[in-house]
Phi, psi and omega in degrees: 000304184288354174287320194272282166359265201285000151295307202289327167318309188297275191355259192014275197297344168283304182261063141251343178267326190283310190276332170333271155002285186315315199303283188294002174287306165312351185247341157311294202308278172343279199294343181281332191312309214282344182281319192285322177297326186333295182321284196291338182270330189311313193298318189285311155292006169058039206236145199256168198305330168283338183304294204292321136000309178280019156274353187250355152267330183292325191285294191285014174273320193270011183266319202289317147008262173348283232290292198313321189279319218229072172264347174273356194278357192282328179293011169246078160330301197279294167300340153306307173264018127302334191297304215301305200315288164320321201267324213278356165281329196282341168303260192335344193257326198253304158321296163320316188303350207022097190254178169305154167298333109021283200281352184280336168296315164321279199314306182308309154287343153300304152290331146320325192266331127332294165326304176283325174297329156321267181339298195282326187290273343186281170331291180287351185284305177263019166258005150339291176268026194063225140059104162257007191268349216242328167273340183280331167273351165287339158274336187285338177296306186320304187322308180289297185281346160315307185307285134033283222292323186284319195296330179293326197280298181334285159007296165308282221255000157271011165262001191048061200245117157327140164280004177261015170277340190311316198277049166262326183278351174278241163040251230293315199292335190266331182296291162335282202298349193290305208259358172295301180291311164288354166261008172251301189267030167294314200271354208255158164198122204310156154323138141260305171076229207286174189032033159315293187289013191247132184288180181323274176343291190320294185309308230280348184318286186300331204280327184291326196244005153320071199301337192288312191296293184315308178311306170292311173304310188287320176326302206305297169348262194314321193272359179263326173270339175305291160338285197321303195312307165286330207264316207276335174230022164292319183294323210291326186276349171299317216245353171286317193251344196240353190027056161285169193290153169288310193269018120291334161299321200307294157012302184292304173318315167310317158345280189324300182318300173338295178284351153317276225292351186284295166338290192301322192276321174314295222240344198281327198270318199260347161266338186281345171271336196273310235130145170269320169313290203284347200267312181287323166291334178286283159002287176299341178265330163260348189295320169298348182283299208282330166317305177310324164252037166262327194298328191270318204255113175257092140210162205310285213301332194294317209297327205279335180264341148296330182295304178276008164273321140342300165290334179269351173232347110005292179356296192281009222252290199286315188273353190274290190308314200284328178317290190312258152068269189268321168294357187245021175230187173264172187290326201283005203227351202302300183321308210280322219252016175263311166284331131010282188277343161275341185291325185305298188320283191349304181312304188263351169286332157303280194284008167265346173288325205290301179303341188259297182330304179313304206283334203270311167338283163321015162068027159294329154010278215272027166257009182297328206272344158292326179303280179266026170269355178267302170283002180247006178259309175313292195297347169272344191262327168304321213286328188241018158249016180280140201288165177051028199020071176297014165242031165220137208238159177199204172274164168237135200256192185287350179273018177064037172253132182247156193261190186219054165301307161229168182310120198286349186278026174257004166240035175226000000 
């Protein structure tokens, strides 16, 4: 009897990690949509590159919103994520209509504030269960739906399909996920463990007062603006400075995405053997190589093929920090310090697209790819001047202090 128990148990949690999955591909599709669309929304709305920008802040205002009202709700699972489901129809429902830009910005924060509840609940749910080979496939779904959305919007639009019909497939997939979610996740409630009564605000104090945590949000910060900064304007600079067709760039973007999820799926076993310190510096050093000769070389193809190399050693960076991470606090603290580190993502996923619009308005366009080798030279100089070498893990006692015992890829 406790033998069957625990198979249906098991089921359970394989399809809630399978809808994991599902989830977090919809939310690639979302962050993929806006890069590819750029063109088409800057062109319908008549908006200049900084104007235009502010969609990739209005998506993350309304994630950090959430985060400021609600820090106890990720421990309600099953109704958070009906909320999340919800806000993403009524976004997705608002679009469609093609409103003023005003209110399409609204509709963007709307979704957004779905986007972080996804993002942090998703996340921490698998970081339960360790397993960073188990978040490098959990970003590699994000990967998969980045890839999705330009070939649909491309698609769309050499058939001359409005680009706001693209959100008729958010609509249906949130319309799908409402009763999906509530019938896999009715039951579920993240661990608490030790300081379980103690409230949301409370928990989040010790976690805040991390230096290894903190450390780890500005990496997450940085490896989250770079990643946007390309996916969010590479078509617009193949086809402003490189002078490719529009609906062939989009292609490239598709590239790119390829190469995240070949990364992500690829690359995970071989940072957990080396390390994750020297496999993200070896990572961060070509990456930078290849940005250089996107910077140097004006031609599609070589460029379209660095974009996508570009992406494949980029990859491990984000689901490896939020891994790592999750591991330098105890399970009661696991939630606050998993929403923590995405809200820092949220952030640089925001400003970096944002901080790129300003500089492309000034006529800076063909300095994105220095633009980003600058924030990935940064992200590099935090990984090995950060104090007290937080990439090395032991035990954490109750007082949240951690030792340094060993190599953390000798426990992943």
């Amino acid at each position: 009897m406790a033998s069957k128990r625990q198979q249906e148990a098991n089921w359970i949690r394989l399809c809630q990690m399978a809808f994991s999955f599902f989830v977090y591909a919809q939310a690639g599709m979302s962050d993929g949509s806006l890069g590819a669309q750029l063109d088409s929304l800057q062109s319908h709305y008549g908006l200049t590159f900084s104007v235009v920008s502010l969609i990739f802040l209005a998506n993350a205002a309304g994630s950090s919103t959430w985060k400021q009202l609600t820090l106890d709700r990720l421990m309600k699972i099953p109704q958070t994520l009906v909320i999340a489901a919800m806000t993403n129809i009524v976004g997705s429902t608002v679009i469609i209509t093609l409103p003023p830009f005003p209110v399409f910005v609204v509709a963007l924060f709307i979704n957004g504030i779905g986007a972080c509840i996804y993002d942090a609940s998703f996340a921490t749910y698998t970081a339960y269960f360790d397993e960073g080979p188990a978040m490098s496939l959990l970003f590699a779904a994000f990967g998969v739906g980045a890839l999705i959305a330009p070939l649909i919007v491309a698609a769309m639009l050499v058939h001359h399909v409005s680009w706001n019909m693209y959100y008729y497939v958010s609509l249906g997939l949130s319309l799908l996920n409402m009763p999906l979610l509530w019938i896999l996740f009715r039951k579920y409630r993240f661990p608490e463990g030790e300081n379980a009564s103690t409230g949301a605000q409370k928990r989040f104090i010790p976690v805040l007062q991390n230096r290894n945590v903190l450390t780890g949000g500005m990496l997450t910060t940085l490896s989250m603006a770079s990643g946007e900064v390309v996916s969010s304007w590479i078509v617009t600079f193949m086809t402003d400075i490189r002078g490719g067709n529009d609906d062939a760039m989009r292609y490239v973007l598709s590239g790119y995405w390829v190469g995240l999820v070949l990364g992500r799926l690829l690359l995970v076993h071989a940072t957990s053997y080396i390390g994750p310190k020297l496999a993200l510096t070896i990572y961060g050093i070509i990456t930078i190589g290849l940005l250089a000769v996107i910077q140097s070389v004006d031609n599609v193809a070589v460029n379209a093929v660095a974009t996508a190399l570009v992406g494949f050693f980029q990859a491990p960076s984000t689901p490896m920090i939020i891994s790592l991470s999750s591991k330098w606090v105890p399970a009661s603290l696991v939630s606050p310090a998993i929403s923590i580190l995405t809200a820092f993502g949220l952030v640089g996923s925001a400003l970096g697209p944002l901080c790129v619009g300003f500089v492309n308005s000034a006529g800076g366009l063909r300095y994105l790819p220095s633009i980003t080798m600058g924030i990935m030279g940064l992200s590099l100089g935090i990984w090995h001047l950060a104090p007290s070498a937080p990439w090395k893990t032991g035990t954490v006692d109750s007082n949240q202090n951690i030792g340094a015992k060993s190599e953390l890829s000798s426990s992943t």
